[in-house]
PDB file of N, CA, C and O in Angstrom:
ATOM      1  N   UNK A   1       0.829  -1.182   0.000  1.00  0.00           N
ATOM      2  CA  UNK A   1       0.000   0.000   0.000  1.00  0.00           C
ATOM      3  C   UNK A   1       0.872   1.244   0.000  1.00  0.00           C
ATOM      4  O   UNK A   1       1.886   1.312   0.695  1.00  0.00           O
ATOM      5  N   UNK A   2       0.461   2.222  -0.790  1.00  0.00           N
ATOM      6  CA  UNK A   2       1.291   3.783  -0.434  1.00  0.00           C
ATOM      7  C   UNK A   2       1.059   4.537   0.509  1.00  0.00           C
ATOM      8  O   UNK A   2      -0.120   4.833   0.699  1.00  0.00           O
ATOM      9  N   UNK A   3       1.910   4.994   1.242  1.00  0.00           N
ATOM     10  CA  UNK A   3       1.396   5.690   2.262  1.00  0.00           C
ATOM     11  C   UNK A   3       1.305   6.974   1.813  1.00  0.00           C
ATOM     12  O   UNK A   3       1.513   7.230   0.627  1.00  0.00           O
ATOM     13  N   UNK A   4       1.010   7.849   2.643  1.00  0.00           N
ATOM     14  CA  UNK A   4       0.649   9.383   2.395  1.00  0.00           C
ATOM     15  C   UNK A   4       1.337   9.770   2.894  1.00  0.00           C
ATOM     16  O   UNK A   4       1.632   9.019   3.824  1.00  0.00           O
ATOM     17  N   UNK A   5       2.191  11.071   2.872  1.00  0.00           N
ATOM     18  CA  UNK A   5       3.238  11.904   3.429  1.00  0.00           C
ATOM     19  C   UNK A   5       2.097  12.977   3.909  1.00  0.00           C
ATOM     20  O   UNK A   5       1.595  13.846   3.197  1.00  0.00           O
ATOM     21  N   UNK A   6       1.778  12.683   5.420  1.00  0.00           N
ATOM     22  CA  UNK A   6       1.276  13.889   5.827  1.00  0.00           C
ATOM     23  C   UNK A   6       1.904  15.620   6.135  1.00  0.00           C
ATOM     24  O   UNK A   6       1.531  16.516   6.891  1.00  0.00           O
ATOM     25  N   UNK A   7       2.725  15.530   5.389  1.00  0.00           N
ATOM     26  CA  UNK A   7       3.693  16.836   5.330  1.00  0.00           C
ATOM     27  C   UNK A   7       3.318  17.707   3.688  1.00  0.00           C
ATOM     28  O   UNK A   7       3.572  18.834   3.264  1.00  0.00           O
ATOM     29  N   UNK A   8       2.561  16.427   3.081  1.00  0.00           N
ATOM     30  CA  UNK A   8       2.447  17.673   1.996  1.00  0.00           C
ATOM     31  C   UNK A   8       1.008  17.914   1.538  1.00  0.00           C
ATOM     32  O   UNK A   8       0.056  17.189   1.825  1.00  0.00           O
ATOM     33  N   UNK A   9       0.964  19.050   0.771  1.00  0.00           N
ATOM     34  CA  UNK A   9      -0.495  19.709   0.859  1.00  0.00           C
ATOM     35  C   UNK A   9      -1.369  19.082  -0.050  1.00  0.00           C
ATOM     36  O   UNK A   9      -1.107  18.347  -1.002  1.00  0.00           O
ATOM     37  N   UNK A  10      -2.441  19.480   0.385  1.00  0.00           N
ATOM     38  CA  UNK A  10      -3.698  18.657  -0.567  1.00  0.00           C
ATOM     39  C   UNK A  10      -3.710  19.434  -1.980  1.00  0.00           C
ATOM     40  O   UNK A  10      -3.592  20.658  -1.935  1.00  0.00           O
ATOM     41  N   UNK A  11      -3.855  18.747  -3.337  1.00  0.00           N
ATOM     42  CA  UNK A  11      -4.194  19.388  -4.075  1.00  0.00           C
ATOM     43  C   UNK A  11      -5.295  20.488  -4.164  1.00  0.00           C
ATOM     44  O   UNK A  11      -6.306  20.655  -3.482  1.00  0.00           O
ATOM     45  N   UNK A  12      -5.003  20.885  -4.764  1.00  0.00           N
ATOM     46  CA  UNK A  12      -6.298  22.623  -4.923  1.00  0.00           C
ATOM     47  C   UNK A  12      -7.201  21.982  -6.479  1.00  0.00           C
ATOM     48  O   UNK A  12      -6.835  21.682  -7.615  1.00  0.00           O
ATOM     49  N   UNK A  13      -8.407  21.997  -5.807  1.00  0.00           N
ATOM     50  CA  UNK A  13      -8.891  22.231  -7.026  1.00  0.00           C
ATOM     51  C   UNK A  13     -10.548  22.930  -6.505  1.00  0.00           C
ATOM     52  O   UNK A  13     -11.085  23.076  -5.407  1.00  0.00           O
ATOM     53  N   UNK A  14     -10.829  23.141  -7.485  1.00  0.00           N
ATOM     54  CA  UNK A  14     -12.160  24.186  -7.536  1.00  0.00           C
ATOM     55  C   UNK A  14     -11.907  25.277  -7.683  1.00  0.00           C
ATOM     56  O   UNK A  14     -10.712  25.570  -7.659  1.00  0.00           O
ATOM     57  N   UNK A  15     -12.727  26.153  -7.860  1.00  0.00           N
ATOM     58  CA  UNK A  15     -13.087  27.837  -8.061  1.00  0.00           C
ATOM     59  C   UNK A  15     -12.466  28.405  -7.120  1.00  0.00           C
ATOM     60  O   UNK A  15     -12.633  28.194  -5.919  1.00  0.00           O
ATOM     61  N   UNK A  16     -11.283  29.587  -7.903  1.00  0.00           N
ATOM     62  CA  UNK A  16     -11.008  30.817  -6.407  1.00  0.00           C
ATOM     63  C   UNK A  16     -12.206  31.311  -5.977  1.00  0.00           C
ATOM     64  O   UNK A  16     -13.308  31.472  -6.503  1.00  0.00           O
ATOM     65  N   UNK A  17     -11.669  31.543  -4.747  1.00  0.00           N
ATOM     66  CA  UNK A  17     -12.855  32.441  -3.957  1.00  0.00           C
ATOM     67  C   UNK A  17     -13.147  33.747  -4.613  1.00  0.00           C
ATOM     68  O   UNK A  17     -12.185  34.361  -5.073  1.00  0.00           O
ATOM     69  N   UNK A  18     -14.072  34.143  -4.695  1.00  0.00           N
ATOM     70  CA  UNK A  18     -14.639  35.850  -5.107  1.00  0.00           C
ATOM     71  C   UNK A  18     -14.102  36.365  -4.501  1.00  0.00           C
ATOM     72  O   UNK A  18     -14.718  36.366  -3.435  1.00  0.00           O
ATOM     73  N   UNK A  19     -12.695  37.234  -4.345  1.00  0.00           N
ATOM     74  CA  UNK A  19     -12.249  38.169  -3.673  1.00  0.00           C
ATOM     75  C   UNK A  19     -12.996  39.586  -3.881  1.00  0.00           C
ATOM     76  O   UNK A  19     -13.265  40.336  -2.943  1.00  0.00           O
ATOM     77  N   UNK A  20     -13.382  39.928  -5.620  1.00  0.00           N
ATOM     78  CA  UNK A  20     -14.124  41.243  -5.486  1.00  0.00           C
ATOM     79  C   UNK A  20     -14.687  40.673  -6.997  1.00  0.00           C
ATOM     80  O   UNK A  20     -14.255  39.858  -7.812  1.00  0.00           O
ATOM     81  N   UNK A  21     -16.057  41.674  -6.907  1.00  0.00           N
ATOM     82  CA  UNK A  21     -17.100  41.308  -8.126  1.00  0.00           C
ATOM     83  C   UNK A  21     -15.906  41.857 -10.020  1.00  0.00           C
ATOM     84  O   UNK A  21     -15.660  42.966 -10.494  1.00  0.00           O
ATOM     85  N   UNK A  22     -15.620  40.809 -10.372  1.00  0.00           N
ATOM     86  CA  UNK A  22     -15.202  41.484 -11.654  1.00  0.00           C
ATOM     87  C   UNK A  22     -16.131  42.150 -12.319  1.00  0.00           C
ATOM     88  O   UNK A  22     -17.304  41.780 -12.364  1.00  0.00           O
ATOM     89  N   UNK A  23     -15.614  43.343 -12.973  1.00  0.00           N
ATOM     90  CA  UNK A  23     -16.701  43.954 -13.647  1.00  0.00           C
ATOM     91  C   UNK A  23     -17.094  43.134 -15.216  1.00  0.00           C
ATOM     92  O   UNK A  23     -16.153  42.805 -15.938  1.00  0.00           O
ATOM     93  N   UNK A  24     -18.063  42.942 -15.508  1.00  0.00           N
ATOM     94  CA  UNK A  24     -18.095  42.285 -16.942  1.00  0.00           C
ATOM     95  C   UNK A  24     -18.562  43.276 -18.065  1.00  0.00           C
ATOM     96  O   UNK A  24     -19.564  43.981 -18.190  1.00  0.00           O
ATOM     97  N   UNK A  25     -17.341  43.036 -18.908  1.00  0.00           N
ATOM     98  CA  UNK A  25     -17.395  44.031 -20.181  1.00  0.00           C
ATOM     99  C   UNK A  25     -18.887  44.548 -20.993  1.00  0.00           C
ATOM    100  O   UNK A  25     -19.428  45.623 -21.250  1.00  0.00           O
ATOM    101  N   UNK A  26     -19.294  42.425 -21.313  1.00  0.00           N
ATOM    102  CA  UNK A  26     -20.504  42.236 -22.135  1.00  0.00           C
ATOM    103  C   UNK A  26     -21.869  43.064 -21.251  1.00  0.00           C
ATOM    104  O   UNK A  26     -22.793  43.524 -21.921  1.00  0.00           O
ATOM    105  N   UNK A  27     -21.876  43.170 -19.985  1.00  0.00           N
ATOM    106  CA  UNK A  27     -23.306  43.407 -19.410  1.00  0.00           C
ATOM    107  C   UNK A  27     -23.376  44.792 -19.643  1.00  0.00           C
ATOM    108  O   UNK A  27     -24.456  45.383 -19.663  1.00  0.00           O
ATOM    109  N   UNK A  28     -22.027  45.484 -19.864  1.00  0.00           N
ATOM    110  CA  UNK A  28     -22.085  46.982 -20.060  1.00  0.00           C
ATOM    111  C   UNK A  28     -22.838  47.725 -21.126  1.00  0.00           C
ATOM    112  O   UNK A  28     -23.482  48.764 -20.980  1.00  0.00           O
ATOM    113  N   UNK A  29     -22.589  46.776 -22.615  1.00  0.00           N
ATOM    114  CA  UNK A  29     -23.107  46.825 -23.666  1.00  0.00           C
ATOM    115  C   UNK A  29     -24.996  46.638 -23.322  1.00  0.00           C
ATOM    116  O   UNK A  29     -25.703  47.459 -23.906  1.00  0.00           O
ATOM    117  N   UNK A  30     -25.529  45.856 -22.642  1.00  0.00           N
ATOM    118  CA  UNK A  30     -26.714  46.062 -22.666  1.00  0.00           C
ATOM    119  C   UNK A  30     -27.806  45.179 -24.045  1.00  0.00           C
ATOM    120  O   UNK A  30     -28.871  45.622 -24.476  1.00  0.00           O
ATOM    121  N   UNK A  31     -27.142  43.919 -24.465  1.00  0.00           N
ATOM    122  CA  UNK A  31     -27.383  43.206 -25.442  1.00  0.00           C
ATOM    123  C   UNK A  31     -27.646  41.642 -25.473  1.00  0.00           C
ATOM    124  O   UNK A  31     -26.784  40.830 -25.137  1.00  0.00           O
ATOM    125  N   UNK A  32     -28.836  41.316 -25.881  1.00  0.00           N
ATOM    126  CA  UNK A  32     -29.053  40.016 -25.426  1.00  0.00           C
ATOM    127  C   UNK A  32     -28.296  39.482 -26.130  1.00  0.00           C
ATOM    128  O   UNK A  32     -27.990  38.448 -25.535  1.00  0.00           O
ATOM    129  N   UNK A  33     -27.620  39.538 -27.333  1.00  0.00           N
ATOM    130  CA  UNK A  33     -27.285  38.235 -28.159  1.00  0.00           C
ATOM    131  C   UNK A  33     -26.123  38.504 -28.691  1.00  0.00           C
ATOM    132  O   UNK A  33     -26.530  39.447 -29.370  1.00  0.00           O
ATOM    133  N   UNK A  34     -24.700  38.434 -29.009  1.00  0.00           N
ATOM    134  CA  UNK A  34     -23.830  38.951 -29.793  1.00  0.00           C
ATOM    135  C   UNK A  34     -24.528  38.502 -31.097  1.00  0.00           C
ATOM    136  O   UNK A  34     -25.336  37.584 -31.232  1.00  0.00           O
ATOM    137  N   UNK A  35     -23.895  39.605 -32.307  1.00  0.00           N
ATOM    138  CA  UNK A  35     -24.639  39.672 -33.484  1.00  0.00           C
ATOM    139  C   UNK A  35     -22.948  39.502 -34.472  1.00  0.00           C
ATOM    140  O   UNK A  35     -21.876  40.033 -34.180  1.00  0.00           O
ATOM    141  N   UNK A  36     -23.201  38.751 -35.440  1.00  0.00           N
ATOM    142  CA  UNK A  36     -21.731  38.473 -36.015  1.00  0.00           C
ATOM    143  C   UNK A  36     -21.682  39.968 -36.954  1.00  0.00           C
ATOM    144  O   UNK A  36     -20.607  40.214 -37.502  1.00  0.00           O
ATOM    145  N   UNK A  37     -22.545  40.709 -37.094  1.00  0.00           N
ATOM    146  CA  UNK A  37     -22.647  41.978 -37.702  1.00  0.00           C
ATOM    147  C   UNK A  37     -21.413  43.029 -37.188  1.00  0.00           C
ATOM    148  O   UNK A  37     -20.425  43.509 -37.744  1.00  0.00           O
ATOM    149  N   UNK A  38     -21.909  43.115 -36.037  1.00  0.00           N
ATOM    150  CA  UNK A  38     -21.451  44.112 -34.981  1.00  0.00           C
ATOM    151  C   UNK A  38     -19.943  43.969 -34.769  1.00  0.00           C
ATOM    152  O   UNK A  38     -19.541  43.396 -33.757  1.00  0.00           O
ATOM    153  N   UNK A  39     -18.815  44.617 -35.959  1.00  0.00           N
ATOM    154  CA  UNK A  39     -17.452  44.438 -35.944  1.00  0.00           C
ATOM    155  C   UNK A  39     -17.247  44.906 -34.929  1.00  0.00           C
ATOM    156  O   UNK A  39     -16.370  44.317 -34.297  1.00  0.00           O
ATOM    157  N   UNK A  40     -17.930  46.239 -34.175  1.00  0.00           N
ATOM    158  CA  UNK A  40     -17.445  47.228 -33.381  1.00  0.00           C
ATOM    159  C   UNK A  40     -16.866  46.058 -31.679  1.00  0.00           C
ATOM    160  O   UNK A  40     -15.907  46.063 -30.908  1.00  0.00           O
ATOM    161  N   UNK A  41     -18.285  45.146 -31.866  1.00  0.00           N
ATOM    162  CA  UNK A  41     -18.372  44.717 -30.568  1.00  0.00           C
ATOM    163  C   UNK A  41     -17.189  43.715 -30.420  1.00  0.00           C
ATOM    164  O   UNK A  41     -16.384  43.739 -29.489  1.00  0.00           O
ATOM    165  N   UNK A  42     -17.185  42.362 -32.004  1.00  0.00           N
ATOM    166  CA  UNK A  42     -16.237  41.701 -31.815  1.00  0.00           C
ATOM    167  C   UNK A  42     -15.036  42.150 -31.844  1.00  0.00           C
ATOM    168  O   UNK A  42     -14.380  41.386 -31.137  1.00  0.00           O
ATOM    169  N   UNK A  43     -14.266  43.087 -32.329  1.00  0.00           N
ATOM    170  CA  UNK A  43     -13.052  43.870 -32.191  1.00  0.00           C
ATOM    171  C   UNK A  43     -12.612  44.182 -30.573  1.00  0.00           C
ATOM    172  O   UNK A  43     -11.441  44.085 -30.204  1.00  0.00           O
ATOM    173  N   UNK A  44     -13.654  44.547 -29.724  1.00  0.00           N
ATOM    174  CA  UNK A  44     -13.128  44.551 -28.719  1.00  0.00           C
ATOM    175  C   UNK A  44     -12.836  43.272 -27.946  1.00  0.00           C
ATOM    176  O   UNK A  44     -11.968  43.430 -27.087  1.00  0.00           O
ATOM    177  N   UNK A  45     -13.199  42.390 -28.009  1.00  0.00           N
ATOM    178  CA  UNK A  45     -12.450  40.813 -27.803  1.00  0.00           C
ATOM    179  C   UNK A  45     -11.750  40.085 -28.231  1.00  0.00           C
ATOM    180  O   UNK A  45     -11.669  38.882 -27.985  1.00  0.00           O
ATOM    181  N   UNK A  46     -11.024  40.839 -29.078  1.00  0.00           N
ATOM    182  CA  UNK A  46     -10.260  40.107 -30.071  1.00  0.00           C
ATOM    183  C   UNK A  46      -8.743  40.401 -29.910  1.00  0.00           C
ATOM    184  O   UNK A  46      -8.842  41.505 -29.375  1.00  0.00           O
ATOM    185  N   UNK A  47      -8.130  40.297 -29.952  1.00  0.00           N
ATOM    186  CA  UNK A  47      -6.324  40.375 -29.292  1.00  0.00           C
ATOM    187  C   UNK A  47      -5.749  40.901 -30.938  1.00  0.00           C
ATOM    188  O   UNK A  47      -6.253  40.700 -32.043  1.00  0.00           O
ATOM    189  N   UNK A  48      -4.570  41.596 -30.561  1.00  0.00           N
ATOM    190  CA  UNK A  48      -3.972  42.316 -32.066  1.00  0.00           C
ATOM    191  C   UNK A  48      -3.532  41.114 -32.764  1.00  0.00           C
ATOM    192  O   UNK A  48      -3.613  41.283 -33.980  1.00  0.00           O
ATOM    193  N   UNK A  49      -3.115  40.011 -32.454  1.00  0.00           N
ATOM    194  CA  UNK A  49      -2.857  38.833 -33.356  1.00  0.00           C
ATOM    195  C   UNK A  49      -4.094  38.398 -33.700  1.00  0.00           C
ATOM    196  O   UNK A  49      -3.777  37.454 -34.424  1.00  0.00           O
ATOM    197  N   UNK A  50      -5.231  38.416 -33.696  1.00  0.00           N
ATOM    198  CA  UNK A  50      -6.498  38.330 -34.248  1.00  0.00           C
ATOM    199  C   UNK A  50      -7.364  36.852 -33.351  1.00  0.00           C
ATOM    200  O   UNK A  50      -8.354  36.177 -33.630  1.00  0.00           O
ATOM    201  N   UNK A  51      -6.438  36.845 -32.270  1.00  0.00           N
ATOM    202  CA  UNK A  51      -7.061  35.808 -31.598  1.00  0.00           C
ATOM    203  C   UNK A  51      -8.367  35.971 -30.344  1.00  0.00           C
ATOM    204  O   UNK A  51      -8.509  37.095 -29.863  1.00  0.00           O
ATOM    205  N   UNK A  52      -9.127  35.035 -29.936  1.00  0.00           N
ATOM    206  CA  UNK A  52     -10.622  35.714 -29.098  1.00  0.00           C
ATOM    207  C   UNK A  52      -9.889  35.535 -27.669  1.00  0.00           C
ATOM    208  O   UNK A  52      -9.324  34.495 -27.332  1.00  0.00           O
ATOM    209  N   UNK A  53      -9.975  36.610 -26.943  1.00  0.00           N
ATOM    210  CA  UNK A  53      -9.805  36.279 -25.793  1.00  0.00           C
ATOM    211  C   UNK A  53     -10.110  35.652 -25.059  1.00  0.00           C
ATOM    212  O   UNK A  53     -11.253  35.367 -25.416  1.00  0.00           O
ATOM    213  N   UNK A  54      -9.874  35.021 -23.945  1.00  0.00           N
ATOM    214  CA  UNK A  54     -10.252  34.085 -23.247  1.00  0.00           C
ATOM    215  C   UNK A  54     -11.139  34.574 -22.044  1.00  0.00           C
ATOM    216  O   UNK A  54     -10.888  35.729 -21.700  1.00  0.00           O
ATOM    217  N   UNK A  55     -12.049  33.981 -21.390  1.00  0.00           N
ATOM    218  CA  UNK A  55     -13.032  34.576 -20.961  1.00  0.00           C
ATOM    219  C   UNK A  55     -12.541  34.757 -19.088  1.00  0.00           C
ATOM    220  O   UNK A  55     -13.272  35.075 -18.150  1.00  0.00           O
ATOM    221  N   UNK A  56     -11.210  34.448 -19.085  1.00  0.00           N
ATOM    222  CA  UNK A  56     -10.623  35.203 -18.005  1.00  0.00           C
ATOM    223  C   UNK A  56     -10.556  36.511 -17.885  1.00  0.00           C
ATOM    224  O   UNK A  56     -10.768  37.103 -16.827  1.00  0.00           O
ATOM    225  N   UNK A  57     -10.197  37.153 -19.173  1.00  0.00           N
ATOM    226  CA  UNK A  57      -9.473  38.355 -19.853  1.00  0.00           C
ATOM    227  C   UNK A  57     -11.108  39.092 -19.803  1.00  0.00           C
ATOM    228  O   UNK A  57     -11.348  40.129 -19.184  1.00  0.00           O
ATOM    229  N   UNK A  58     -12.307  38.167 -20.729  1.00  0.00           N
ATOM    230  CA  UNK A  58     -13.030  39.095 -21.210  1.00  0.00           C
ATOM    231  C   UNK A  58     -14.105  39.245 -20.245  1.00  0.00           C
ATOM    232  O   UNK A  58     -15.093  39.956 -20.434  1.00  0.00           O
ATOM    233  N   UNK A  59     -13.804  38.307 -18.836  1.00  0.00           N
ATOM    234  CA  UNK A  59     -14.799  38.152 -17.662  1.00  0.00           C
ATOM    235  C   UNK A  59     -16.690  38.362 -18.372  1.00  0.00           C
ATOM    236  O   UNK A  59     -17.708  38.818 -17.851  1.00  0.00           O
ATOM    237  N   UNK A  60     -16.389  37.739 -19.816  1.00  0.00           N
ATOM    238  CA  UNK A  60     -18.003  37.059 -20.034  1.00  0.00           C
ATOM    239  C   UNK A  60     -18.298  35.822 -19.450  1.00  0.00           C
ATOM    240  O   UNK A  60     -17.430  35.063 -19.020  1.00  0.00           O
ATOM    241  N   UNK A  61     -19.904  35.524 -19.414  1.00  0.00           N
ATOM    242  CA  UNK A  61     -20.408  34.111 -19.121  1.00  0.00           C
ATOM    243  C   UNK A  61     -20.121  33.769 -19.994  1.00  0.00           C
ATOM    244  O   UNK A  61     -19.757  34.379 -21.000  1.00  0.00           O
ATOM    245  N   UNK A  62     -20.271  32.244 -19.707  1.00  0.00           N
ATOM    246  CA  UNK A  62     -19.891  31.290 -20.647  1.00  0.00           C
ATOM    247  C   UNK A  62     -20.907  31.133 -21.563  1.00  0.00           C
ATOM    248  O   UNK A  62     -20.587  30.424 -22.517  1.00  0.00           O
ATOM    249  N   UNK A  63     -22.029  31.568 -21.580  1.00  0.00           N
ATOM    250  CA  UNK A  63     -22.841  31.589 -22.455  1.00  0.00           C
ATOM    251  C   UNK A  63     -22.799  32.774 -23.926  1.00  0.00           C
ATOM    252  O   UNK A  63     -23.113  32.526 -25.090  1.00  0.00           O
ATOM    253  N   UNK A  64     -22.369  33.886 -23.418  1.00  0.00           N
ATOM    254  CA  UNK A  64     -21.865  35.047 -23.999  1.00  0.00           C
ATOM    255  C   UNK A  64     -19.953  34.616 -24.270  1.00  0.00           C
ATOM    256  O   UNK A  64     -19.433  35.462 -24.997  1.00  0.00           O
ATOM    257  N   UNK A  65     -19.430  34.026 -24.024  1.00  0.00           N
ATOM    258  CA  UNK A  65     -18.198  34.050 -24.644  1.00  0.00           C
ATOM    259  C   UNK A  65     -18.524  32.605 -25.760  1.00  0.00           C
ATOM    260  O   UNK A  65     -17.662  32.442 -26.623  1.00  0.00           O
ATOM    261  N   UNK A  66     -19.606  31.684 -25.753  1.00  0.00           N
ATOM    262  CA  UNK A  66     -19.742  30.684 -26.677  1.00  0.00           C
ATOM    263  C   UNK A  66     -20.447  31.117 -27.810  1.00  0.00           C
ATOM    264  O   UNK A  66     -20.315  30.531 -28.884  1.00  0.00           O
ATOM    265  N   UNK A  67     -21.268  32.201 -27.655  1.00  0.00           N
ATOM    266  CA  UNK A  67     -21.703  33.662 -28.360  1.00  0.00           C
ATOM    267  C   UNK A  67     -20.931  34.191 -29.334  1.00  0.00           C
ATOM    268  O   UNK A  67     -21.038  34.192 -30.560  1.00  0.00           O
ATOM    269  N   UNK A  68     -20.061  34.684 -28.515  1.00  0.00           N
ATOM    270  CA  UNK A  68     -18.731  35.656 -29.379  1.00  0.00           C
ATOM    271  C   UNK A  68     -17.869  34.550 -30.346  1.00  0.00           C
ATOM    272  O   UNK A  68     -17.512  34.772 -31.503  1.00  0.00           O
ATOM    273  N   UNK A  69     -17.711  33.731 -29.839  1.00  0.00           N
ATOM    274  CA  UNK A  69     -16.694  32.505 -30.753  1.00  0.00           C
ATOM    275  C   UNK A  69     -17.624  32.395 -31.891  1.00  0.00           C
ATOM    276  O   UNK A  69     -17.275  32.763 -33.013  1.00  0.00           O
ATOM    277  N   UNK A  70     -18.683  31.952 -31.676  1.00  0.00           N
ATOM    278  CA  UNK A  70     -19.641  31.852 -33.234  1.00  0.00           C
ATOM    279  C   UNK A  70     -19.813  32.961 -33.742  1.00  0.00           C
ATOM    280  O   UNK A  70     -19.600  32.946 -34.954  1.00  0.00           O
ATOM    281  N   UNK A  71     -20.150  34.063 -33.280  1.00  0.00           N
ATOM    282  CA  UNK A  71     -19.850  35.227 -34.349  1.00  0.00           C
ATOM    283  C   UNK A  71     -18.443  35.423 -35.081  1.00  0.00           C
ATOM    284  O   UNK A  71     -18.233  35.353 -36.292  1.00  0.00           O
ATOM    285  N   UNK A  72     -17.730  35.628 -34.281  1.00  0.00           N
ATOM    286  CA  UNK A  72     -16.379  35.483 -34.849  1.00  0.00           C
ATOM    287  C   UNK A  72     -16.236  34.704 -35.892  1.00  0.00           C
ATOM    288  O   UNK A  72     -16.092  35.126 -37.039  1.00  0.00           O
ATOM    289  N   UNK A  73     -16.272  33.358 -35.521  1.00  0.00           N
ATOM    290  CA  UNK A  73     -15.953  32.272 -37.185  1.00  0.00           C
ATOM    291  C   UNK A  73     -16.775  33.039 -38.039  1.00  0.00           C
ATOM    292  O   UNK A  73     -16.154  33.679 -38.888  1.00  0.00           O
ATOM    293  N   UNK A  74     -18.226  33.167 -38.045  1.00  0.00           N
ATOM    294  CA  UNK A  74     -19.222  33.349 -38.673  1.00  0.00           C
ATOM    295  C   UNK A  74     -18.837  34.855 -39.640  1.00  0.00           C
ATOM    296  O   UNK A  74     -18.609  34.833 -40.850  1.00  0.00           O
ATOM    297  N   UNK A  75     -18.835  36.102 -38.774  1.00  0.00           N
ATOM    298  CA  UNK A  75     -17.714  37.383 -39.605  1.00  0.00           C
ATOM    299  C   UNK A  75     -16.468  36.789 -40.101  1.00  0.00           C
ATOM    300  O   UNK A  75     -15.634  37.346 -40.816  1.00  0.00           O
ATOM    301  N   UNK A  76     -16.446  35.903 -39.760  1.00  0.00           N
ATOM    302  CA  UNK A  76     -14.549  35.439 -40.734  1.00  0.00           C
ATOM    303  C   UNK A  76     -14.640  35.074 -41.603  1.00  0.00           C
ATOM    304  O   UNK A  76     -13.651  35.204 -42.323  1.00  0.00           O
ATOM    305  N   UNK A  77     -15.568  34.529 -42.050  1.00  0.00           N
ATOM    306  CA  UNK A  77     -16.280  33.073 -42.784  1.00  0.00           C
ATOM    307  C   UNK A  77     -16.716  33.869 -43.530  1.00  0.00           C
ATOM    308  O   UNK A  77     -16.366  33.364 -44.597  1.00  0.00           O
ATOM    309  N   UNK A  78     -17.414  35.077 -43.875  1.00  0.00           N
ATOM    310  CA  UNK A  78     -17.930  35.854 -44.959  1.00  0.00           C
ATOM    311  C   UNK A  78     -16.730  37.300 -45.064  1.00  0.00           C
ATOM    312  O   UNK A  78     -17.098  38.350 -45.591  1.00  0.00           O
ATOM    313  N   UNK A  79     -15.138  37.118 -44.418  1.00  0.00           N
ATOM    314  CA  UNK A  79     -14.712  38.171 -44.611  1.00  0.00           C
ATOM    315  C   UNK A  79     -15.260  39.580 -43.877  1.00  0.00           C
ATOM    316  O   UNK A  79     -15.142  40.765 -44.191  1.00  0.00           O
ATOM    317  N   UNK A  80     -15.722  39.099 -43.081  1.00  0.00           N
ATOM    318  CA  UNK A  80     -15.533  40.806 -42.264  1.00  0.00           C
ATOM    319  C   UNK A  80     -14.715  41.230 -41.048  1.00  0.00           C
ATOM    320  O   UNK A  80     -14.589  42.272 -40.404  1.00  0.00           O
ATOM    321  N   UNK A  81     -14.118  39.769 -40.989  1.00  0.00           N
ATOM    322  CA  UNK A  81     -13.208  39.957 -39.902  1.00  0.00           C
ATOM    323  C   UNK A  81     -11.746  39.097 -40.912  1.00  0.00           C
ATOM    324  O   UNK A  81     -11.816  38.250 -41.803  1.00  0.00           O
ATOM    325  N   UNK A  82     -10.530  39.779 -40.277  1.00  0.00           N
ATOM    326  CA  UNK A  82      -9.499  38.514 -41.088  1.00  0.00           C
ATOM    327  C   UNK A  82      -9.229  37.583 -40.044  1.00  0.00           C
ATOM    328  O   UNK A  82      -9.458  37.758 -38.847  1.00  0.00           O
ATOM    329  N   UNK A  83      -8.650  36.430 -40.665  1.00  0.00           N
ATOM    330  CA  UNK A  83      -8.456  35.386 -39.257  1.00  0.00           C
ATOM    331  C   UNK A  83      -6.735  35.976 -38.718  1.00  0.00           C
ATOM    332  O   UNK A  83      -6.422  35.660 -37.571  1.00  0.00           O
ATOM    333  N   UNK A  84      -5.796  36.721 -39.469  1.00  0.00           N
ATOM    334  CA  UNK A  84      -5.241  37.033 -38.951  1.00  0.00           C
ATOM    335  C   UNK A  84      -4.745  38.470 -38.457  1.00  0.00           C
ATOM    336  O   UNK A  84      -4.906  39.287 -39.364  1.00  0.00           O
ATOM    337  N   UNK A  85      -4.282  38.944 -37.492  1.00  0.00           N
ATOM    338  CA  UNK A  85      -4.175  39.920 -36.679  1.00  0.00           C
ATOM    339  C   UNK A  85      -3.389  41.031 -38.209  1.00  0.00           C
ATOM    340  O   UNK A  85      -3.073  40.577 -39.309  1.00  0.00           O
ATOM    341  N   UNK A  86      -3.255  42.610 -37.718  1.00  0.00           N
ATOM    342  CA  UNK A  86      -1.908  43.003 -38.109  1.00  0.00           C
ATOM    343  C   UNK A  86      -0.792  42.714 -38.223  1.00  0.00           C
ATOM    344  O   UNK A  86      -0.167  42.403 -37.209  1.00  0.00           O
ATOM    345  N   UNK A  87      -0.076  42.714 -39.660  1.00  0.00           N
ATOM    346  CA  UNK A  87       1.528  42.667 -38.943  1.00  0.00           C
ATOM    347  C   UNK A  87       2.317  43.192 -39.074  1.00  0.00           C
ATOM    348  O   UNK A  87       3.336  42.946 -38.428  1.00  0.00           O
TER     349      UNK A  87
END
């Protein structure tokens, strides 16, 4: 059998604690649905290498950052967005 080294720490797993309410970008806008139209909106989630931020960064729900990813392909996919950044 293995024993346990009671000297070392338990793994961490789960959710940090809420230290303070992040503010969320998307609720500011005031919009039920991202719209793949709206360059203005996806541009602001989008990183200068043309990549979507991650929803650490963009502190959306996960419902609204699975939102933004389909618009995104979707404006890419007809050219209104490029898939790659400036260079």
């Amino acid at each position: 059998m293995a024993r346990m080294d009671s000297g070392a720490a338990p793994p961490r797993r789960g959710r940090r604690a809420p230290d303070r309410a992040r503010p969320r970008k998307y609720t500011r806008i005031n919009s039920e649905a991202v719209d793949y139209k709206d360059l203005n909106l996806l541009r602001r989630f989008l990183s200068d290498k043309g990549k979507t931020r991650g929803r650490r960064v963009t502190g959306l729900s996960r419902k609204h950052q699975r939102q933004l990813s389909v618009a995104v392909k979707r404006a890419r996919e007809i050219a209104l967005l490029p898939y790659v950044g400036e260079r």
